[in-house]
ROBA-370102 format. One line per 3 residues: number of its first residue (from 1); their letters; for each residue x, y, z of C-alpha. Coordinates in pm, 1 decimal, m for minus. Each point is the difference from the previous one (the first is absolute). Layout:
BEGIN
NUM	A	X/Y/Z | ...;
END
This chain:
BEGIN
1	XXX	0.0/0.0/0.0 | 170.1/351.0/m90.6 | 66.4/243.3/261.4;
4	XXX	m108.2/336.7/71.0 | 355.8/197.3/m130.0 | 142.7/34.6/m383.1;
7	XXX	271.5/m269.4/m2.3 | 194.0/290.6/m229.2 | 26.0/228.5/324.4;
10	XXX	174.2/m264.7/207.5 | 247.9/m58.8/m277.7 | 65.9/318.3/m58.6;
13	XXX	m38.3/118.2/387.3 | m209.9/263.8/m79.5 | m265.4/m9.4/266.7;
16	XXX	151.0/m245.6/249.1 | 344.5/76.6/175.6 | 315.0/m191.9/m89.3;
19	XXX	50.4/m177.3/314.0 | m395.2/m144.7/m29.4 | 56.2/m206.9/m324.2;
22	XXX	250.5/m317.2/m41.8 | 104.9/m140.2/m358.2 | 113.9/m348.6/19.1;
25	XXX	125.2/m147.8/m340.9 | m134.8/m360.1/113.9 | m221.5/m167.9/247.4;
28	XXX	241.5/m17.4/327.1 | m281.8/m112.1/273.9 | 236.0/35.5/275.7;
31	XXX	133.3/320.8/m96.2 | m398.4/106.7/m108.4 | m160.3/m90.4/330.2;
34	XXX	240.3/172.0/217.5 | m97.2/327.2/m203.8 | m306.0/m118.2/22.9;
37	XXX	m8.5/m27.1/398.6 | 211.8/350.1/m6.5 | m272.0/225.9/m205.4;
40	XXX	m288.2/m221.7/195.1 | 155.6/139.1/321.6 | m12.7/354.0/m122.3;
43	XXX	269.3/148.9/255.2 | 17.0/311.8/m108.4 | m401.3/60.2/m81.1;
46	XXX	48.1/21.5/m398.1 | m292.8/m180.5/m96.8 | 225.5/m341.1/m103.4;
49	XXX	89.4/m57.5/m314.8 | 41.7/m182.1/m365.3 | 250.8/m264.1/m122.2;
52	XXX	22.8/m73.0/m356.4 | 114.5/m315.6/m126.1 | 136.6/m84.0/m366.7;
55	XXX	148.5/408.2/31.2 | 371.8/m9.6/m17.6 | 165.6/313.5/232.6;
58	XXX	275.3/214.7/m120.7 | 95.0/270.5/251.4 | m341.2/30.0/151.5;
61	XXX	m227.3/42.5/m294.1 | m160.3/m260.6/m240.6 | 153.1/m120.0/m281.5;
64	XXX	m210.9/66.0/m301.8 | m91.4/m276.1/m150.2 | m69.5/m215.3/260.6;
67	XXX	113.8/m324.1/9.0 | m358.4/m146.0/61.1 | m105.2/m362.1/119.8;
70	XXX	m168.3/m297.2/m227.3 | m273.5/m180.5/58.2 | 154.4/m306.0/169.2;
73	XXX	194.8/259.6/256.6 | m303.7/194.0/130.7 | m235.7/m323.7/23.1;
76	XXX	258.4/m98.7/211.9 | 94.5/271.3/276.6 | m366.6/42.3/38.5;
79	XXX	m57.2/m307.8/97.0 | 313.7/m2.6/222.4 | m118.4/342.9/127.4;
82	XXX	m327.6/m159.5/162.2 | 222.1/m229.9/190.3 | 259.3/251.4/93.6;
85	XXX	m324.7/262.4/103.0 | m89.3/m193.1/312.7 | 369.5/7.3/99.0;
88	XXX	m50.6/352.4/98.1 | m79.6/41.0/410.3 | m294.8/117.9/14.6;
91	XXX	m201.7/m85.8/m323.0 | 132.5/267.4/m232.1 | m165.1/m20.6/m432.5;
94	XXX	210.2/212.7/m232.1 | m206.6/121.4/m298.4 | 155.9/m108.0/m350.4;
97	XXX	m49.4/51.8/m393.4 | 179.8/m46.3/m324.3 | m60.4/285.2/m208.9;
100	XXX	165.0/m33.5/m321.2 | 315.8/260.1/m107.0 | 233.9/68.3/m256.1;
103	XXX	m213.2/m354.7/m152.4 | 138.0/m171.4/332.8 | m267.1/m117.4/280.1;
106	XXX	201.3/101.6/346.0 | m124.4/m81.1/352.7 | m47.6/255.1/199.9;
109	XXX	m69.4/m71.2/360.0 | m173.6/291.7/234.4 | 43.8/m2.3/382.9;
112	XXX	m204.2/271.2/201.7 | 62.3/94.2/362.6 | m87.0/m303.7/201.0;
115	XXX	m282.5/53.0/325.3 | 173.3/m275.5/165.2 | 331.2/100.4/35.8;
118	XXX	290.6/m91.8/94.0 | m4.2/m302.8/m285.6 | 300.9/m238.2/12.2;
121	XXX	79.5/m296.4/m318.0 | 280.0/m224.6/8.0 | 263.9/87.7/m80.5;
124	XXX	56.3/m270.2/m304.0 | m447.9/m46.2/m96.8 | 160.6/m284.7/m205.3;
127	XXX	162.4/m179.1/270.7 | m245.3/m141.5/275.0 | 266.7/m7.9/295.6;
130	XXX	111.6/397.8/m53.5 | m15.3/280.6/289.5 | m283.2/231.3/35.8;
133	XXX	71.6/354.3/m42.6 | m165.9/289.4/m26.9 | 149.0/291.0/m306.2;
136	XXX	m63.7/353.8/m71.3 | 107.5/219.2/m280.0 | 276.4/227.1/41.1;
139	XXX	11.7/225.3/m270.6 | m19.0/m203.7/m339.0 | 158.6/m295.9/218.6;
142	XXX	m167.0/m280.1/206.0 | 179.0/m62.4/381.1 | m101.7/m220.8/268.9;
145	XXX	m177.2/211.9/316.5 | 226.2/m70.7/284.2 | 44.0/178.3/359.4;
148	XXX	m203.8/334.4/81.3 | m120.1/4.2/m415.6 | m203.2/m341.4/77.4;
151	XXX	m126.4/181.6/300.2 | m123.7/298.3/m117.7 | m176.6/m218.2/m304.7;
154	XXX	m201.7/m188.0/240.5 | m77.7/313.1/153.7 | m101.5/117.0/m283.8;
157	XXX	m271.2/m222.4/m18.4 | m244.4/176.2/176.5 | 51.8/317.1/m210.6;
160	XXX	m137.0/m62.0/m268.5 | m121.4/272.8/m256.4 | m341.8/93.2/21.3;
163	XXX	m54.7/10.3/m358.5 | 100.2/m393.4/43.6 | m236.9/m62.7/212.9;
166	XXX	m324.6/m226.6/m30.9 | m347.0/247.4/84.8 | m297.3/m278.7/62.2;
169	XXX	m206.9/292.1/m99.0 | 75.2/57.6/m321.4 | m197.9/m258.0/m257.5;
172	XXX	114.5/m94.6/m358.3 | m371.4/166.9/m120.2 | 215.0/333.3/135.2;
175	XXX	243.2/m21.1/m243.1 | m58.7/137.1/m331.0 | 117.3/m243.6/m321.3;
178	XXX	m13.9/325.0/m248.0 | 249.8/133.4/243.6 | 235.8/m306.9/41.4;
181	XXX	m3.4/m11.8/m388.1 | 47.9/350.4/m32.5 | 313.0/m34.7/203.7;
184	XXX	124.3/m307.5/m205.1 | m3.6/190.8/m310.0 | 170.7/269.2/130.0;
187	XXX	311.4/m152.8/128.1 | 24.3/m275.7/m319.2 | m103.2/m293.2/181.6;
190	XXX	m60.8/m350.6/m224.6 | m251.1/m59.0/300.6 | m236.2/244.7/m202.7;
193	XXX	m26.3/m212.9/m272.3 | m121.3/m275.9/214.2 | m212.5/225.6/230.2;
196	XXX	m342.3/m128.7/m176.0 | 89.7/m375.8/m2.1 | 21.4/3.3/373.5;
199	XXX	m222.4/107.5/317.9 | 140.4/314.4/211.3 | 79.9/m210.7/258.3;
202	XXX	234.1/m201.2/m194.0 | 166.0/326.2/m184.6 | 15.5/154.2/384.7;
205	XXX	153.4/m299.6/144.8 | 295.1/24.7/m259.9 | 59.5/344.5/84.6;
208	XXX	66.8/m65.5/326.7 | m297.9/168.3/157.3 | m162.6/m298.1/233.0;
211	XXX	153.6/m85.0/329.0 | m61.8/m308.4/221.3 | m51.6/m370.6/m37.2;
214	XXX	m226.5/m91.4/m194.4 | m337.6/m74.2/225.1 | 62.4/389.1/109.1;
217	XXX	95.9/163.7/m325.5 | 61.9/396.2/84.2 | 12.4/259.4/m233.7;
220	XXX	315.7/242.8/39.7 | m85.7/396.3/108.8 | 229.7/82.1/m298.4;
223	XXX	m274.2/m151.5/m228.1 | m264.9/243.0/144.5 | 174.6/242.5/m55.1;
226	XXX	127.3/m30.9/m369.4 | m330.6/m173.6/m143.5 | m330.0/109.1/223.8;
229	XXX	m193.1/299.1/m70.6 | m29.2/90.4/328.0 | 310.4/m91.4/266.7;
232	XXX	m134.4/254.4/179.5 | m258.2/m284.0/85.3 | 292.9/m143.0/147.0;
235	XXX	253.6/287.4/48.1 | m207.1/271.4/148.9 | 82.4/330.4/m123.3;
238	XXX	258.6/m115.9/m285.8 | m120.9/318.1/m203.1 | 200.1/296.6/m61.8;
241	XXX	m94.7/337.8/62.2 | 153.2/329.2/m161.9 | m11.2/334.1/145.8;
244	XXX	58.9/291.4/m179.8 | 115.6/350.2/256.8 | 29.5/262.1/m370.7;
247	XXX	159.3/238.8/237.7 | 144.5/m258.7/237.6 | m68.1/m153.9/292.9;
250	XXX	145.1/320.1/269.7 | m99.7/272.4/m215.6 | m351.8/m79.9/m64.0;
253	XXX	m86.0/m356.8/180.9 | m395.8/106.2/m82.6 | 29.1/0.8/m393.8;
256	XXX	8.5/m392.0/m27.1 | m141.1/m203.0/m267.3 | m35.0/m369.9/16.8;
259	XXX	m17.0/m179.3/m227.1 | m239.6/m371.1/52.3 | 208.4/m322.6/132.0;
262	XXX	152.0/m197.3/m289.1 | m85.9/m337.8/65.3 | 64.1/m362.3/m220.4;
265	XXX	246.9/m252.7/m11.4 | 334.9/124.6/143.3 | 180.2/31.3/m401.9;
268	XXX	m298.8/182.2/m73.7 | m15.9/271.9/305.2 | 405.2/50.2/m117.4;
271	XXX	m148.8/73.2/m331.4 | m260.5/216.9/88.1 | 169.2/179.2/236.8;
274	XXX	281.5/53.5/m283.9 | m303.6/108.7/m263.0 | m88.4/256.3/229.3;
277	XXX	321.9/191.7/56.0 | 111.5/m52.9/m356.2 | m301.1/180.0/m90.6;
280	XXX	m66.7/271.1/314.8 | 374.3/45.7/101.0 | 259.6/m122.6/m180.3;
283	XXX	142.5/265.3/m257.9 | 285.3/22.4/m252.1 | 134.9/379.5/m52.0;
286	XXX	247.9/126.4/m257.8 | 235.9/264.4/103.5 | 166.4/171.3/m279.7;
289	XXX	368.3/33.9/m3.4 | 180.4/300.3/m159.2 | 211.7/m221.1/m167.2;
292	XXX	m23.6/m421.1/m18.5 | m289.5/m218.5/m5.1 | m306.9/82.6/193.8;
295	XXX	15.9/m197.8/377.1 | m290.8/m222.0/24.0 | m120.7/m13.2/398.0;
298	XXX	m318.6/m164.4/155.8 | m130.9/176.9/382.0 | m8.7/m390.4/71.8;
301	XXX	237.3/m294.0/m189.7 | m321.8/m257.7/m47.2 | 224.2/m266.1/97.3;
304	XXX	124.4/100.2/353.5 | m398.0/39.0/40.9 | m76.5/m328.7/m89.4;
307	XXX	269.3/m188.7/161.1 | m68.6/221.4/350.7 | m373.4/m169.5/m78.1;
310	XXX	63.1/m342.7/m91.7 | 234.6/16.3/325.0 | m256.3/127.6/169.3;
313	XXX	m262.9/m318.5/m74.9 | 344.5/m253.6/29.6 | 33.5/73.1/358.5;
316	XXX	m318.7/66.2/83.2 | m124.6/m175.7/351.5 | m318.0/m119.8/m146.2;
319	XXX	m121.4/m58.5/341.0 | 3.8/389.7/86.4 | m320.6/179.9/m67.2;
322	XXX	198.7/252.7/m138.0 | m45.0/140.1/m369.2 | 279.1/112.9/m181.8;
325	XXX	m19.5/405.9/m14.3 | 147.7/217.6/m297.6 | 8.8/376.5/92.5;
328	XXX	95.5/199.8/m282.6 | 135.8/383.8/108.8 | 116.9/271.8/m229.3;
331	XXX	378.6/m89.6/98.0 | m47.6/m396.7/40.5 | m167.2/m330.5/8.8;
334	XXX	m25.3/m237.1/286.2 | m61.6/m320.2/20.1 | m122.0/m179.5/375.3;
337	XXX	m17.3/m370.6/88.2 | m82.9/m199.3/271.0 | 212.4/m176.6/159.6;
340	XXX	438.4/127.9/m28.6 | 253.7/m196.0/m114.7 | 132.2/m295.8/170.3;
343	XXX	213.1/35.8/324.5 | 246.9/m169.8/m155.8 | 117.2/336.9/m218.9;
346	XXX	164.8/234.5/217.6 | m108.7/311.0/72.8 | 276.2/196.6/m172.3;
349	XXX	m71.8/m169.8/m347.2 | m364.6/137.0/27.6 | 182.0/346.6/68.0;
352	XXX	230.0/m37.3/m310.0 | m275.5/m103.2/m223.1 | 257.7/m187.0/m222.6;
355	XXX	m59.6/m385.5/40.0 | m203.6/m164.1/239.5 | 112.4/m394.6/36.8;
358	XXX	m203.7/m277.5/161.1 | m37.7/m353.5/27.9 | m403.7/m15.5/136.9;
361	XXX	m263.1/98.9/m249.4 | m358.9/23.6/82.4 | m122.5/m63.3/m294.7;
364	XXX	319.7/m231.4/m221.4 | m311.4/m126.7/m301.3 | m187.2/339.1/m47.9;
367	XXX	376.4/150.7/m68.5 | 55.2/m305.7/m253.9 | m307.0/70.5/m162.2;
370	XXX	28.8/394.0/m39.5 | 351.7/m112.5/m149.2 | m160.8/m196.2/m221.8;
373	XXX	m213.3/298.6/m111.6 | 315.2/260.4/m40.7 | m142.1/160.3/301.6;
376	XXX	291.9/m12.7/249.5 | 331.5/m62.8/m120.7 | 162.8/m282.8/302.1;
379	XXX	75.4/m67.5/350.8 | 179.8/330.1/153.9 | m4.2/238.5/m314.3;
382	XXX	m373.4/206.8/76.0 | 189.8/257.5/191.4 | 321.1/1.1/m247.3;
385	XXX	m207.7/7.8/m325.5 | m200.4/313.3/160.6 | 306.2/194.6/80.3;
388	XXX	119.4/m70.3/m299.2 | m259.7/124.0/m231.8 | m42.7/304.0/207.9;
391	XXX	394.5/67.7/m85.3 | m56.5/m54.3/m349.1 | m284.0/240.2/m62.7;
394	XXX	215.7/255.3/222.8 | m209.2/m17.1/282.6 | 91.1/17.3/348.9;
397	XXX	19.3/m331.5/204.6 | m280.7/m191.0/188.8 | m29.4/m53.8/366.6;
400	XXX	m141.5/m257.4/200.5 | m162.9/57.6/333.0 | m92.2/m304.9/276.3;
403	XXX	m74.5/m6.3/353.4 | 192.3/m146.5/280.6 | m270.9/m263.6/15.3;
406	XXX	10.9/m53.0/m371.3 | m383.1/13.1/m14.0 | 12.4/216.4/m319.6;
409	XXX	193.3/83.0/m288.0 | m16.7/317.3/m168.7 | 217.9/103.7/m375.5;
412	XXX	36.6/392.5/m86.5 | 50.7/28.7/m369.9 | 85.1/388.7/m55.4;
415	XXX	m107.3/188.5/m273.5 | 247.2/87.8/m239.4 | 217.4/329.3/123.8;
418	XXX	m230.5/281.9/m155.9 | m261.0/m167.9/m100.7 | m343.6/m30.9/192.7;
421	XXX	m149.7/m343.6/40.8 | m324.6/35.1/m126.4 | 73.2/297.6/m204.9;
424	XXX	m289.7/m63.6/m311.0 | m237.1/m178.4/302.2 | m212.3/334.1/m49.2;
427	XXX	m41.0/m49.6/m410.4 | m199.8/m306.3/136.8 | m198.7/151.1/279.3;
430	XXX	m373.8/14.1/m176.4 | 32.2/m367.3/m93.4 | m180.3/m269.6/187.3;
433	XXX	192.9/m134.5/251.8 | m139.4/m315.6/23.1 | 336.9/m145.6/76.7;
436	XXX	157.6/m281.9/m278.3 | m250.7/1.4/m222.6 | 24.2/378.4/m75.6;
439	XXX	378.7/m32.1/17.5 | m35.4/m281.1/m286.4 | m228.8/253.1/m172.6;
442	XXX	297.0/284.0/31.4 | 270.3/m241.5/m127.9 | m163.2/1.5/m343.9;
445	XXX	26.3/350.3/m25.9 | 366.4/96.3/137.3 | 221.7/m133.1/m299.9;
448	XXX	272.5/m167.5/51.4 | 289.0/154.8/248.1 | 286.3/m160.3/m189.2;
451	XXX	m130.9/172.3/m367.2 | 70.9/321.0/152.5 | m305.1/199.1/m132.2;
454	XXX	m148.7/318.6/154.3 | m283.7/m83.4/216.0 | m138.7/m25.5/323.5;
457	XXX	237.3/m242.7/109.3 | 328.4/160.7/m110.6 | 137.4/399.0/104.8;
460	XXX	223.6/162.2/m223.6 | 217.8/180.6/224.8 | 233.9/340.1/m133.3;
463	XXX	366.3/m49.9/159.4 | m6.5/334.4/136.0 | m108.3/146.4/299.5;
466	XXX	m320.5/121.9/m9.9 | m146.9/329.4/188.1 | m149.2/m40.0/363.3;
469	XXX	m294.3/192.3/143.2 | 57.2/227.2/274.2 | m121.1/m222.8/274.2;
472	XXX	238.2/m264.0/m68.6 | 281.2/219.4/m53.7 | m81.3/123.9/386.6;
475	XXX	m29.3/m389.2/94.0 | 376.4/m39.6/m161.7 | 110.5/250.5/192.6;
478	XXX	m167.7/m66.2/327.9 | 170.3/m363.4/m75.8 | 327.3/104.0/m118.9;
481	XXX	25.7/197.3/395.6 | m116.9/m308.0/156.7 | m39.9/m340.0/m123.2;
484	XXX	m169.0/m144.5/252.5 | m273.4/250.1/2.5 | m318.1/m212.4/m14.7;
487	XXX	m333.5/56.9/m179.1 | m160.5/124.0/315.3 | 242.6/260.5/18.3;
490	XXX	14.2/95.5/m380.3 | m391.5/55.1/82.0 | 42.6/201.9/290.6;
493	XXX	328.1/180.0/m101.3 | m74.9/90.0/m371.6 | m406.8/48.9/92.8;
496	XXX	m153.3/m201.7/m260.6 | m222.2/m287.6/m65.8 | 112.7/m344.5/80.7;
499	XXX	m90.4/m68.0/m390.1 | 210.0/261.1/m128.0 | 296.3/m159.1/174.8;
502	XXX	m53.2/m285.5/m96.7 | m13.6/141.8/m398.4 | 327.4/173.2/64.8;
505	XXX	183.1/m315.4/116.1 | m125.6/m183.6/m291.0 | 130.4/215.9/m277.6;
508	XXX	336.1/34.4/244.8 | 60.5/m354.5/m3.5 | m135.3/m48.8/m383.2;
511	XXX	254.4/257.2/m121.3 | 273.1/m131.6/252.2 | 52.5/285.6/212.1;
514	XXX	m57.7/m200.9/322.8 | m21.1/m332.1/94.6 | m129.0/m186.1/349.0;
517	XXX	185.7/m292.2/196.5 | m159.3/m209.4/211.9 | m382.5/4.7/76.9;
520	XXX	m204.6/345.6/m55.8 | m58.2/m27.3/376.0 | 314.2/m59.0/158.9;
523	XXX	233.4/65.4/m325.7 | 166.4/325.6/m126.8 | 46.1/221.5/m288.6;
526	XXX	333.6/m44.4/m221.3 | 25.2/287.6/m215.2 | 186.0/m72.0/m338.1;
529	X	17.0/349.1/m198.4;
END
């Protein structure tokens, strides 16, 4: 039966990591079940892993073409391979298929994260007096787990991801088949062309979705929440909710618009959500140059947006009746999450917002499947991909803000330096704003950002500096005296409206005469001209 993945992307290793896939050139059962046992026990939570057999190696990547395996060959190791299955302590079924590449039929063999762990196989399957051991992956190598390692694995046993988890609640009528087909076609898998030759349960048991022994079959959380409807059912308040403050949050906390929970299957809240701000927020500008090329800039890199997002859903405590929260400001977009990041990442890397490393995942299968989907890039590279498409668009870094308690998680993406967040949110203001559906609406009529044409979604800006009105230039100069004046005092000290201050700051910042670090409440003013 074919598995849920494109056989192409494990031997190219374009969605999987290196150290998750194996090429052996022949069938070695001793060799195989050890990696077997190692990707079974899953020591450092990366969802297991694939070994391909009939694929010769040559410095860590696949030698194109394969070698393959006849007939006689595979007939062969899979009968050996239900003999050699019940060798594995506890009861431990690899999935297998033979697609056919380069006009060669391989093997390849797929071993999820076991619920039972630690597993242990002798050391020789083919010799009935050989040691039991147990083996986990190293890197792209398979070890035996000796000392404080085979400690911690049986510790590990009772941590198991909640994604992975078996929910007696949720029923197979929950899960949608459009959905799981949807998904099928999406990443390539040959188990779409045998989707409507077999019952859901079947297609669902090959993906690796049921958990239990048979009498007490239990369907995974991570299949609620990739293929029903409605986890919320399950999940309560898995929606997410955007907030838009036009003049930000401390200026003007009463001009709020919401805009209605997005709610669906967690691939398609990330889309949604991503619909939305491409359409309401997210906008290119051209600055003219005196001399050169024209710099193309965007208030928000769509990327860093949609990784902070996807990372957002990935580690996610489903259990926390919690919604994830998007407030979009004039000078930045945040993104909030219940609960933090694991204990196990210090403190200081949250600070540094460069690369936050762990070995516990809440939720190892959704992050497999969003890979799948192009949604999320790998283990440990959300916070490095963000940083680096905010450096590439010239934008100032992210920061990442947890409590002590690590109950919440919450991801500042500034706007670019000059530019106003939702600068262009105004052109839209009349419309309906009956949340997606009027963003999907809007996305028809905003042409494409990359074509570079002059419309609502793109500002032509002149490289010079333009005039200010007389109550910023008093703002500037009230600013320039003392930086960490704050808008209270502009108010009282100047004798104007709050709005008018909060005008003159605007065009200030747009046409980079001033500039704010840290938080408009507790921050101060860095004046650049």
């Amino acid at each position: 039966m074919a598995l849920p993945i494109n056989v192409e992307d494990l031997l190219r290793q374009r969605k999987v990591e290196s150290n998750r896939i194996e090429f052996k050139k022949g069938w070695n059962p001793d060799r195989i079940y050890r990696t077997i046992c190692g990707f079974a026990n899953d020591f450092d939570n990366i969802g297991g892993g694939y070994i391909l057999v009939g694929v010769e190696e040559e410095n860590g990547v696949a030698k194109r073409p394969v070698l393959g395996l006849n007939t006689e060959q595979l007939d062969s190791i899979q009968k050996d391979m239900v003999n050699y299955n019940n060798k594995l302590n506890p009861f431990y079924l690899p999935r297998t298929d033979t697609p056919t590449v380069d006009g060669k039929t391989i093997l390849v063999i797929w071993c999820p994260s076991g619920i039972n762990r630690p597993y242990d196989v002798p050391e020789y399957v083919t010799n009935k007096n050989a040691q039991r051991k147990c083996y986990i992956r190293s890197g792209s190598s398979t070890i035996e787990a000796k000392g404080y390692i085979l400690d911690e694995l049986r510790d590990m046993t009772n941590r198991v991801p909640f994604d992975d988890r078996g929910n007696p609640d949720i029923k197979l009528s929950d899960i949608s088949g459009v959905l799981v087909l949807d998904y099928l076609n999406k990443v390539g898998s040959k188990l779409a062309a045998e989707f409507n030759n077999r019952n859901l349960e079947e297609v669902l048991e090959q993906m690796d979705l049921f958990v239990g022994p048979r009498e007490s079959r239990m369907l995974k959380n991570v299949a609620a929440m990739m293929f029903c409807a409605n986890p919320e059912k399950f999940f309560p308040y898995t929606q997410v909710e955007i907030v838009l403050f036009p003049e930000g949050v401390f200026e003007n906390p009463r001009n709020i618009r919401e805009v209605p929970p997005i709610h669906g299957t967690v691939p398609q809240m990330i889309e949604e959500t991503m619909r939305y701000l491409r359409t309401m927020v997210i906008q290119l500008h051209i600055i003219k140059q005196t001399s050169g090329p024209s710099k193309r800039i965007y208030n928000y890199p769509e990327k860093a947006l949609e990784e902070a997002i996807t990372n957002a859903f990935y580690h996610r405590d489903y259990r926390s009746r919690t919604p994830i929260v998007v407030e979009v400001q004039p000078y930045e977009i945040t993104i909030s999450s219940a609960t933090g990041p694991d204990r196990s990442i210090p403190m200081e890397d949250i600070k540094n917002g460069k690369r936050m490393v762990s070995r516990y995942y809440r939720n190892r299968r959704l992050g497999e499947f969003l890979k799948e989907l192009s949604l999320t890039e790998g283990r440990n590279t959300g916070i490095p991909t963000i940083q680096r498409e905010l450096a590439l668009n010239g934008s100032p870094a992210a920061s990442f803000v947890t409590d002590e308690d690590r109950l919440s998680f919450l991801v500042r993406i500034p706007c670019h330096e000059g530019e106003e967040g939702i600068s262009g949110f105004d052109d839209h203001a009349n419309a309906k704003s009956d949340g997606v559906n009027d963003a999907i609406k809007l996305d028809n009529e905003i042409p494409d950002r990359e074509n570079g044409g002059l419309n609502d979604g793109v500002n032509i800006i002149d490289d010079g500096v333009k005039n200010l009105s007389s109550i910023s230039q008093r703002v500037y100069e009230a600013i320039r005296s003392n930086p960490n004046i704050t808008y209270s005092e502009l108010i009282k000290s100047l004798d104007v409206s709050e709005s008018s201050i909060t005008r003159a700051s605007r065009e200030l910042r747009k046409n980079g005469y001033i500039t704010r670090q840290g938080s408009d409440k507790t921050g101060k003013w860095i004046v650049l001209k």
